[in-house]
C-alpha positions as a Markdown table, in Angstrom:
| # | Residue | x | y | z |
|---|---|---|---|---|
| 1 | Unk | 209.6 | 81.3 | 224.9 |
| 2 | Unk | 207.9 | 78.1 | 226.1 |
| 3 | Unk | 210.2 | 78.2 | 229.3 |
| 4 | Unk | 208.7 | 81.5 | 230.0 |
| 5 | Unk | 212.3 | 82.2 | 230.7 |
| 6 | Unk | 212.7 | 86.2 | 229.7 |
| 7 | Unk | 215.5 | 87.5 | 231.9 |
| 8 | Unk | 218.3 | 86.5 | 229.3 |
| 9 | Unk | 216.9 | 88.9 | 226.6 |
| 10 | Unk | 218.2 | 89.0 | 223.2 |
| 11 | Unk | 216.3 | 92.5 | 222.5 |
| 12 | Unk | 213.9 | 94.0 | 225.6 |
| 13 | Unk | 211.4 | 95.6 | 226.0 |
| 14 | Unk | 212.0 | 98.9 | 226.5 |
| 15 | Unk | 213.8 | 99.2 | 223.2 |
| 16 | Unk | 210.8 | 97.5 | 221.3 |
| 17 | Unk | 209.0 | 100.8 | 222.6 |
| 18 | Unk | 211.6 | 103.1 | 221.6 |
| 19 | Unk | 211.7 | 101.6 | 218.2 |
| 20 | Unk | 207.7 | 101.4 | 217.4 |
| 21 | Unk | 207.6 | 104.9 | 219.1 |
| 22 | Unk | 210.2 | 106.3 | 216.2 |
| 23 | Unk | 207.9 | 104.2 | 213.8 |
| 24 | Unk | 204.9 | 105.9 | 214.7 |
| 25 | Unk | 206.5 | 109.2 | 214.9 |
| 26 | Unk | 207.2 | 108.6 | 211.0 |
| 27 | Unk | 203.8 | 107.0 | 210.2 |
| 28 | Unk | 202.7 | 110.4 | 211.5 |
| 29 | Unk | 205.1 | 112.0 | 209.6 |
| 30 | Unk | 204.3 | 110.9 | 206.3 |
| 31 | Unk | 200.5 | 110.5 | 207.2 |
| 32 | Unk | 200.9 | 106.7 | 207.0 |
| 33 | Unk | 198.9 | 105.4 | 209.9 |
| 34 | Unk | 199.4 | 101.5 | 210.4 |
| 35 | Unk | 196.5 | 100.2 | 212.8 |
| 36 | Unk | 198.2 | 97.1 | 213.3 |
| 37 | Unk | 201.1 | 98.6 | 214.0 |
| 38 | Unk | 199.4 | 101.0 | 216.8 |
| 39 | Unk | 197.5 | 97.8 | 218.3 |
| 40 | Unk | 201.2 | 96.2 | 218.5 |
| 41 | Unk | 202.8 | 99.1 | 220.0 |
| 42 | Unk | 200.3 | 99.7 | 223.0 |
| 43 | Unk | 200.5 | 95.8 | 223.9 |
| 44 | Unk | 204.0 | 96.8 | 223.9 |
| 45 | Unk | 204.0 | 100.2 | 226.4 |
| 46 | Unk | 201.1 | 97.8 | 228.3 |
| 47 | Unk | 204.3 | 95.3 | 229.1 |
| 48 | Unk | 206.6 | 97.9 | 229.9 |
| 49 | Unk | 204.1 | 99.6 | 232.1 |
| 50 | Unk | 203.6 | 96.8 | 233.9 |
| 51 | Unk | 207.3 | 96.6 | 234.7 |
| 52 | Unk | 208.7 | 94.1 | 231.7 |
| 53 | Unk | 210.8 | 96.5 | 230.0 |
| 54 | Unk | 214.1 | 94.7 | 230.8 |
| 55 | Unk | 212.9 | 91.6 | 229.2 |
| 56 | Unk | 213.1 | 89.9 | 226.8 |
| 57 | Unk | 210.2 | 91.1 | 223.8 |
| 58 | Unk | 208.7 | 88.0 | 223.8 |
| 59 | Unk | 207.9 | 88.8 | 227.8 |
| 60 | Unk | 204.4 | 90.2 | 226.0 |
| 61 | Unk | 203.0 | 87.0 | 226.4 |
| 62 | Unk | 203.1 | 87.3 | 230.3 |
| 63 | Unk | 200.2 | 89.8 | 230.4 |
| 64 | Unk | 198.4 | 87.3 | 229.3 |
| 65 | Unk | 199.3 | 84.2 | 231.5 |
| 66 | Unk | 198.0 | 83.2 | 234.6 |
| 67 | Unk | 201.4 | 82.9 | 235.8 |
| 68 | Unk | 203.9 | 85.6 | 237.3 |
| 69 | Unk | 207.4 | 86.1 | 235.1 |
C-alpha cells in the first residue's frame, strides 16, 4: 500500500462494489441501514467510477493523492 503499487490486486475493486452492493441490498432487506457502511460503499463506486475497478481495494486511497496510480 505504501508503494502505491495496485495493479497486482489480491481482491479489486469492482468486486468490493459487488459485495457492499449485495450488503446493502440485505440492510434494505431487513431494514438494517448501516451509515457507515453506505459512506464506505460510495467511496467505493467513487473509485470504480473513476476507472480503479481492476485494482487492487486499497487503490481507494488514490482519489485522494496528488499523485496518478
Amino acid at each position: 500500500m505504501l508503494a502505491r503499487r495496485y495493479d497486482d490486486p489480491d481482491f479489486v475493486l469492482d468486486l468490493v462494489l459487488r459485495d457492499a452492493d449485495l450488503c446493502a441490498e440485505l440492510q434494505a432487506e431487513l431494514e438494517r441501514p448501516m451509515p457507515t457502511h453506505a459512506a464506505a460503499r460510495a467511496e467505493v463506486r467513487r473509485a470504480v467510477e473513476a476507472g480503479l475497478g481492476s485494482k487492487d481495494l486499497f487503490a481507494v486511497e488514490a482519489l485522494y493523492s496528488e499523485d496518478d496510480t
